[in-house]
C-alpha positions as CSV (number, residue, x, y, z in Angstrom):
1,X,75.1,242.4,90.3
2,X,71.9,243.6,88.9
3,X,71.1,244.4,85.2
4,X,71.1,248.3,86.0
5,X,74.8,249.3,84.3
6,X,76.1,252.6,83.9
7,X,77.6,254.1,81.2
8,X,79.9,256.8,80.0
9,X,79.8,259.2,77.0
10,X,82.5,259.4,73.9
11,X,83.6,263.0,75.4
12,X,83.8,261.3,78.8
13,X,86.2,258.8,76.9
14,X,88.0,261.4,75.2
15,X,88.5,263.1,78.2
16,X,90.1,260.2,79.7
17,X,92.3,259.2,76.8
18,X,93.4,263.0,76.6
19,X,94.6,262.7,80.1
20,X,96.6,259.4,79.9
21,X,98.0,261.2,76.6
22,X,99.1,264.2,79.0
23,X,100.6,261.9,81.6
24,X,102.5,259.8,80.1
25,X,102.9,260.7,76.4
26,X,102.3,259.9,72.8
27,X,100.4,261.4,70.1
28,X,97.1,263.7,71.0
29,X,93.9,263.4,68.8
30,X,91.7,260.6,67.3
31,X,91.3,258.6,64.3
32,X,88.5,256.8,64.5
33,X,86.5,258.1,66.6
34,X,83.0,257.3,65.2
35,X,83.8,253.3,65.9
36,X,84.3,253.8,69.6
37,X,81.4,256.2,69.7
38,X,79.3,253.1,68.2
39,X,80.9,250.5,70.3
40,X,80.1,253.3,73.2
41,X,76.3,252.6,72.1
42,X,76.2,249.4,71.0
43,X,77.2,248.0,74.4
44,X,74.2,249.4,76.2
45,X,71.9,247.0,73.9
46,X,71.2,244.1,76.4
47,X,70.3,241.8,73.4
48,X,73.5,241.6,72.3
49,X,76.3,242.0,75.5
50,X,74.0,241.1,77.8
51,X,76.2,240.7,80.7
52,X,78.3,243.1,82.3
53,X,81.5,240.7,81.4
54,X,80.5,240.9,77.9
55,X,80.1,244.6,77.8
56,X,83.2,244.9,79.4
57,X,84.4,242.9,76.9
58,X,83.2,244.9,73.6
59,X,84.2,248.1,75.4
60,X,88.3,246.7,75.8
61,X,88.0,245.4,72.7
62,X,87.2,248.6,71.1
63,X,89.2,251.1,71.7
64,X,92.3,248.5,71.4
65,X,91.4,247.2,68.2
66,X,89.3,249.8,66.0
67,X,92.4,252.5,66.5
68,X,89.8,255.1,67.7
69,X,93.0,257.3,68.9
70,X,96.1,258.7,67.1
71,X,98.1,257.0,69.8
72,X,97.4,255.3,73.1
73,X,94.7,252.7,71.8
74,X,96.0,249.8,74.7
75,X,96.4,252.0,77.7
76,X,93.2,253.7,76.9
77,X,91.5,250.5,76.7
78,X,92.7,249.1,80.1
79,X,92.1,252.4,82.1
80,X,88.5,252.6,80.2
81,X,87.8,249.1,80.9
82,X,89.1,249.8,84.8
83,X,86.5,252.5,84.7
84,X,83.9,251.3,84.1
85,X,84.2,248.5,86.1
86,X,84.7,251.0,88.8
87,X,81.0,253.1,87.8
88,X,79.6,250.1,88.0
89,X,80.3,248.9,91.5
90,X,82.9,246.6,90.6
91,X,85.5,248.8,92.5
92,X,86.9,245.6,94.6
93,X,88.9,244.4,91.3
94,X,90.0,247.6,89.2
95,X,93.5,247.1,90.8
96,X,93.2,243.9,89.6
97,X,92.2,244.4,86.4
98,X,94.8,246.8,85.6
99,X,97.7,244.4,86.8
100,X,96.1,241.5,85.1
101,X,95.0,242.9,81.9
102,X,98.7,245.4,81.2
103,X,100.2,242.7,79.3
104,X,96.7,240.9,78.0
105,X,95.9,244.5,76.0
106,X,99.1,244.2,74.1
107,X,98.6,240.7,72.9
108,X,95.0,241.5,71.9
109,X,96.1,244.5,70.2
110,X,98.8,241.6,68.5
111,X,95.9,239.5,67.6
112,X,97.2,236.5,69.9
113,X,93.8,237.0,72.2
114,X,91.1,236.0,70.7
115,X,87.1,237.1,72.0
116,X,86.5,234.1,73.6
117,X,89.3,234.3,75.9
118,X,89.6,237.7,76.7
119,X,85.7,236.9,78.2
120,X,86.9,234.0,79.8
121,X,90.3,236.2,81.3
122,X,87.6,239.4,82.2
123,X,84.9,236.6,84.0
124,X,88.4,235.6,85.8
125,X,89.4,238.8,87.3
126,X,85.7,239.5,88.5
127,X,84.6,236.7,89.9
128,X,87.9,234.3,90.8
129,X,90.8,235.0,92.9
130,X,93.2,233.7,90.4
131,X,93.2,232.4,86.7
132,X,92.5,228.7,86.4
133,X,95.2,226.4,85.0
134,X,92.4,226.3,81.6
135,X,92.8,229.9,81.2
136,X,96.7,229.5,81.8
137,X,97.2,227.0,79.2
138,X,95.1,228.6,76.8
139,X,97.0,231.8,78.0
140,X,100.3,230.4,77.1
141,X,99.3,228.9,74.1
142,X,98.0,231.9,72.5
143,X,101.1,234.2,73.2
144,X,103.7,231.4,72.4
């Protein structure tokens, strides 16, 4: 891919967290909003996520971690994370992303994923057809 990303705005994000809210319940509103707002920003500097993987990354990490929502922090994160993989032409492995990363986003928002690994997981599901026996192990050592 190129270094031309596209981006999406904290109503945008709202929008879609509000939605997954509607569909499938749990607790409307935000908390935090003013971290994912930053994180929102933050990951359009190149100098610090300067691959797409590592803005994907920050962005997942986010809104699973700094509790931007009242309720809905993990499923927000994947389908956020599935979108914008999707805006930015990555569209071939948001069905994998979402099957892979259901049960990753609850161990993260556990602590049992560390950065490092959830980069390693995300370069996985982009570029490799299925996680290497590394990424298992380390996999199965972080969640046991």
């Amino acid at each position: 891919m190129n270094n031309l990303f596209f981006y999406f705005d904290i109503q945008h994000a709202i929008e879609i967290h509000d939605w997954i809210i509607q569909k499938s319940g749990g607790l409307q509103g935000s908390r935090e909003i003013n971290l994912l707002d930053s994180a929102l920003t933050h990951i359009q500097n190149d100098l610090y996520y300067p691959s797409f993987e590592e803005k994907l990354k920050h962005l997942v990490i986010a809104v699973n971690k700094f509790h931007p929502f009242n309720d809905g922090n993990k499923r927000s994160s994947l389908v956020l994370g599935a979108y914008f993989l999707e805006i930015n032409g990555y569209d071939f492995c948001v069905e994998k992303f979402v099957v892979e990363m259901e049960n990753i986003v609850v161990w993260l928002a556990e602590g049992k994923i560390e950065d490092a690994l959830l980069l390693d997981i995300i370069i996985s599901i982009i570029h490799e057809d299925n996680f290497s026996e590394s990424i298992k192990l380390r996999l199965f050592e972080a969640i046991s």
